[in-house]
C-alpha positions in Angstrom: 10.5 16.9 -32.5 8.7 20.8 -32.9 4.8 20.3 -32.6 4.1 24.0 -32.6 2.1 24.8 -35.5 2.4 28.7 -36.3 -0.8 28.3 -38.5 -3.0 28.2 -35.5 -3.7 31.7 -33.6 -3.5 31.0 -29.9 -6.5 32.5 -27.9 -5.7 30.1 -24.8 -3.9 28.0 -22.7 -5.0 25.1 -19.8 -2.9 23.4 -17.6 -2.6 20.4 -15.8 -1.3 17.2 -16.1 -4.3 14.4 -16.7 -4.2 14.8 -20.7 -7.4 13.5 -20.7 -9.1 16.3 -18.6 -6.8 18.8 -20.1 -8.2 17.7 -23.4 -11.9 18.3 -22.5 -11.0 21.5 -20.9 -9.3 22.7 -24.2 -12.4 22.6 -26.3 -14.5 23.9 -23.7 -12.3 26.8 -23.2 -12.0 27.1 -26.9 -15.8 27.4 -26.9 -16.1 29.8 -24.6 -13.2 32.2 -25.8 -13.7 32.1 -29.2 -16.4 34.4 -30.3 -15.1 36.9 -28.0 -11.9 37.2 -30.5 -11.7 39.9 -32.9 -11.5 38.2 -36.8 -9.1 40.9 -37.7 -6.5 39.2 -34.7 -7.1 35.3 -36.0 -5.7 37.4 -39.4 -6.4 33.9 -42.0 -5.2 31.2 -39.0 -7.1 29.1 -37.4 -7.8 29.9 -34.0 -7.2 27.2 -31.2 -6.2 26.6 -27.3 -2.6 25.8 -27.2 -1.1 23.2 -24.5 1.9 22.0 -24.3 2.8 18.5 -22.5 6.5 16.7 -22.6 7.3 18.3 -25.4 4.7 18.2 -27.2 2.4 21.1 -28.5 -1.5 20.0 -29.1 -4.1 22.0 -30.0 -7.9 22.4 -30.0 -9.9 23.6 -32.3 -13.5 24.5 -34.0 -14.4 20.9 -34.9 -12.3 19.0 -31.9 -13.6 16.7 -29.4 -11.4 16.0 -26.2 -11.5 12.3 -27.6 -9.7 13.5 -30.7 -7.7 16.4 -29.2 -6.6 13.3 -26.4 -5.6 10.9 -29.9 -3.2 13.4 -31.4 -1.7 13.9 -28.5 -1.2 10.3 -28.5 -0.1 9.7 -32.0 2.5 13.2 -31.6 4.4 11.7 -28.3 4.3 8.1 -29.9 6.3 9.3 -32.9 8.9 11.7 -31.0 9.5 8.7 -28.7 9.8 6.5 -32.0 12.1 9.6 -33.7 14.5 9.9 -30.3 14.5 6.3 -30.5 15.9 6.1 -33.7 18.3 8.1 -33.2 22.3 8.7 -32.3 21.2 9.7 -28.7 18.4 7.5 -28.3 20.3 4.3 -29.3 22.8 5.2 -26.7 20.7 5.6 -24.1 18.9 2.4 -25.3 22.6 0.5 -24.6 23.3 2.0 -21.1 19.6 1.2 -20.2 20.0 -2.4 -20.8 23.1 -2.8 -18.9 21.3 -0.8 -15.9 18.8 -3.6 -16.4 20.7 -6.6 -16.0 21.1 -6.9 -12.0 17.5 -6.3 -11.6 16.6 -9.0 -14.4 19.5 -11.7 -12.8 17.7 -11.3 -9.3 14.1 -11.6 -10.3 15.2 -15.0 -12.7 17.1 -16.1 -9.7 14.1 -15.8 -7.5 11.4 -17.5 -10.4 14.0 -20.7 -9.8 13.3 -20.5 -6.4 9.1 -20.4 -6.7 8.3 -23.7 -7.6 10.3 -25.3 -4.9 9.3 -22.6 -1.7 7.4 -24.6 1.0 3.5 -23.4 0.3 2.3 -23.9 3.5 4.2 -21.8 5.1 2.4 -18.2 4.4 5.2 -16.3 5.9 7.6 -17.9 3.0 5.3 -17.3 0.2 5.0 -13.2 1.8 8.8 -13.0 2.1 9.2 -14.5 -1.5 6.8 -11.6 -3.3 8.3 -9.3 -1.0 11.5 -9.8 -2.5 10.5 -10.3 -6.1 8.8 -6.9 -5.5 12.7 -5.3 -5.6 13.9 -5.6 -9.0 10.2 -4.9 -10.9 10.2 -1.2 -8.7 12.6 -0.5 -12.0 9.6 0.1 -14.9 11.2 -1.7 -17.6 11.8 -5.0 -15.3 8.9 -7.4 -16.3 7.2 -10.3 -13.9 5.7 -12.8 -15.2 2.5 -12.6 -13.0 0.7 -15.6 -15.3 3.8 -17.8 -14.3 3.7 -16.9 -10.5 -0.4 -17.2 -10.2 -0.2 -20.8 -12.5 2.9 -22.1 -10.2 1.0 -20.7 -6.3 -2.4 -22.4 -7.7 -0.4 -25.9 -9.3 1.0 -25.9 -5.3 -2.8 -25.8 -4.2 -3.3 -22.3 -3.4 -7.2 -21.1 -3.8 -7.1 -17.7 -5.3 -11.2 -17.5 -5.2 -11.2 -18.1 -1.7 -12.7 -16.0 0.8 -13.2 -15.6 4.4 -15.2 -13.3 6.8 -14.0 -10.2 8.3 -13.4 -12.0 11.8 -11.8 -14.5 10.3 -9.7 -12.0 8.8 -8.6 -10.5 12.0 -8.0 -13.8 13.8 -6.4 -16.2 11.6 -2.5 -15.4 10.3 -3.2 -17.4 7.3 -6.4 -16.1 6.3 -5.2 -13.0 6.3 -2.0 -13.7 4.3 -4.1 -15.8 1.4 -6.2 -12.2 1.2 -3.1 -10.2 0.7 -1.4 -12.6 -2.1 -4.8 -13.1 -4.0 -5.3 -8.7 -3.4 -1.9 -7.9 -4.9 -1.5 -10.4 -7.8 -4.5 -9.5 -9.2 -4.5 -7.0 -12.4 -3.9 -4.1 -10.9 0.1 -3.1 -12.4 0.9 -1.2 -9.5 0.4 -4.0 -7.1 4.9 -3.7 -6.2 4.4 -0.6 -4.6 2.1 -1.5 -1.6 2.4 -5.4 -1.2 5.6 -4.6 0.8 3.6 -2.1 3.3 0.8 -4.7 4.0 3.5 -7.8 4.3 5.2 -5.4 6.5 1.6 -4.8 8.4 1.0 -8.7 8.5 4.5 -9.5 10.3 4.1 -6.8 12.8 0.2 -7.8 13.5 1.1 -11.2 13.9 4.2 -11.6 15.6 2.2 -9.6 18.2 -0.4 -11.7 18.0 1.7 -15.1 18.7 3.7 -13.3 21.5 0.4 -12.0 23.0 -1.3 -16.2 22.7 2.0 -17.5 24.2 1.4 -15.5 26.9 -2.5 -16.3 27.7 -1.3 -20.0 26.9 1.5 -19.7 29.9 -1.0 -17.7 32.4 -3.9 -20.3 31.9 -1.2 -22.9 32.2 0.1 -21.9 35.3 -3.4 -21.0 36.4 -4.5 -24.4 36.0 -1.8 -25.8 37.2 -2.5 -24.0 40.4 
């Protein structure tokens, strides 16, 4: 799909890639170029700043706001992704990506079985379990159910209002893992790509940690025992 528009005469360019900021910066640079063009150039078209973004060419203009130059950007990439989608090349990609996506969607059913029977008071389970349901949602187009998982962990007891102070925090193994389930299944949609790090982070703080209280539980054993 061709966005350019050879009725508008192009006194400017702005890149970038935040539309939204790229869209404010289009009008004020239109403002500020524009009566420093000579009429005879603009020749009948309508002068604007240009940008171009995946495709698809936008423009600002005399009467644009970055909220509407922001919508037709919008509306434009919504209807080339609807016209590639319609057609021979888009359908075919369409098949192949749905047969990518079956693995992925078998292992994250396969592990939904597996939530309502996983032993809930055992923190390290409940980690290892999101850990691995984290794998097959890193592909964009794999869904989880995040309603399901937060209505099964809270039917099993779990408290996802509860807090605790920071000490507490840096004391107590399941303190610390409630915090990090309740952090990461809240609605934040990029949650899969750093619950791994801090389960990660928990596991290596806290096998520490019990290594470290075995050992001050043997040397005031022995100590007492002396």
């Amino acid at each position: 799909m061709d966005t350019k528009n050879n009725d508008f005469y192009v006194i400017g360019t702005v890149s970038g890639y935040d539309i939204k900021k790229m869209a404010a910066d289009m009008v004020s640079l239109y403002h500020e170029k524009i009566n420093s063009v000579p009429k005879k150039l603009i020749n009948g078209r309508i002068a604007a700043i240009e940008n171009k973004c995946n495709g698809i060419y936008f423009y600002a203009t005399e009467n644009s706001t970055p909220e509407s130059v922001y919508a037709e950007y919008i509306f434009l990439l919504r209807k080339a992704e609807e016209e590639y989608k319609n057609s021979p090349a888009g359908k075919k990609e369409e098949i192949k990506r749905r047969k990518q996506l079956i693995p992925f969607e078998k292992k994250r059913d396969k592990l939904m079985l597996k939530l309502p029977n996983l032993d809930f008071s055992n923190y390290e389970v409940l980690l290892n379990w999101l850990s691995k349901i984290c794998d097959p949602c890193r592909n964009r187009y794999v869904k989880i159910d995040r309603e399901n998982i937060i209505a099964t962990f809270e039917e099993k007891g779990f408290d996802f209002k509860f807090t605790c102070s920071e000490s507490e925090l840096n004391t107590n193994p399941e303190s610390h893992a409630k915090k990090i389930i309740i952090y990461h299944m809240g609605p934040d949609p990029y949650f899969i790509t750093h619950i791994k790090n801090d389960i990660s982070c928990w596991k290596r703080e806290w096998i520490i940690y019990r290594v470290v209280s075995k050992i001050k539980r043997i040397f005031w054993t022995k100590m007492k025992g002396e």
